[in-house]
C-alpha positions in Angstrom: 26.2 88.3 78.5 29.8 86.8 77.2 30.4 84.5 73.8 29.2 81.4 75.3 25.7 82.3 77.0 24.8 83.6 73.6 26.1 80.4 71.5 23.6 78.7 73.9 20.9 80.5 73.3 21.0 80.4 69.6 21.5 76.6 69.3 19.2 73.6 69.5 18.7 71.5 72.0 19.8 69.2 69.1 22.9 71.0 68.4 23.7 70.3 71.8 23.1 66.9 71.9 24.7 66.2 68.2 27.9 68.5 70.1 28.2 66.2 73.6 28.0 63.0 71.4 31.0 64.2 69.3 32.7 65.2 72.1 32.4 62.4 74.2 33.0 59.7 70.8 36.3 61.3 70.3 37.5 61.3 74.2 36.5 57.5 74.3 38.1 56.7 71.1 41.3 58.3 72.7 41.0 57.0 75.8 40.6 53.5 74.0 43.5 53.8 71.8 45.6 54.9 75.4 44.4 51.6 76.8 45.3 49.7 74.2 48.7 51.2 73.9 48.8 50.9 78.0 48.2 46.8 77.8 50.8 46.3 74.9 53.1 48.1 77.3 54.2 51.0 74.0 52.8 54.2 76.3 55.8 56.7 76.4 54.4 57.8 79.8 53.4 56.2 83.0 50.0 57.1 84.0 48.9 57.6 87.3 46.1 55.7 87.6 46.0 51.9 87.1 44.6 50.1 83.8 41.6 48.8 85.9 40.4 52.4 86.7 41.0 53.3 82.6 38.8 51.0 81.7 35.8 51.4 84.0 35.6 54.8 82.6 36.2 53.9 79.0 33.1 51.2 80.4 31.5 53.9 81.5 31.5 56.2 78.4 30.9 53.4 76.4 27.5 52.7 78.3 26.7 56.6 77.7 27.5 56.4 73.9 25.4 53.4 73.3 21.9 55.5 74.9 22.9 58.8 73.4 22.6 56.3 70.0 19.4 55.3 71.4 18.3 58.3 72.1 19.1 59.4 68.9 17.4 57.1 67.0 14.2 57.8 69.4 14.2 61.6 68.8 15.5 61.2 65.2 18.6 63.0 65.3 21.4 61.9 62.5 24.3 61.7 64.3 27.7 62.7 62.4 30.6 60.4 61.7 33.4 61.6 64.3 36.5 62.0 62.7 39.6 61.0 64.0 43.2 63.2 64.8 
């Protein structure tokens, strides 16, 4: 068994949940902040796919943060305050 099966054991399915919602918050809050930068035309790289496709995922992940919330609120899981780099 390696470092990561046994992490998983030993945590809660809450820990899980708690972890995914702080990992996914702080790629959409990036990938916000990108888009933004993209429209004001201040990105200091040209990404490959177009501003369209950006946003339907940062759609997308948005629609999946608002039922992990839900969800949250349903199972009553306090969900933390993500901080941001």
């Amino acid at each position: 068994m390696n470092n990561i099966d046994e992490i998983e054991m030993n945590e809660t399915w809450q820990d899980r949940f708690i972890q995914e919602y702080a990992y996914v918050k702080t790629k959409y809050e990036k990938l916000h902040r990108m888009i933004v930068k993209y429209e004001a035309d201040a990105l200091d790289f040209k990404p490959n796919c177009s501003l369209e496709l950006l946003k339907r995922q940062a759609a997308a992940m948005g629609t999946y943060l608002y039922i992990l919330e839900i969800r949250s609120e349903i199972e009553g899981i306090e969900l933390p305050e993500v901080k941001h780099e």
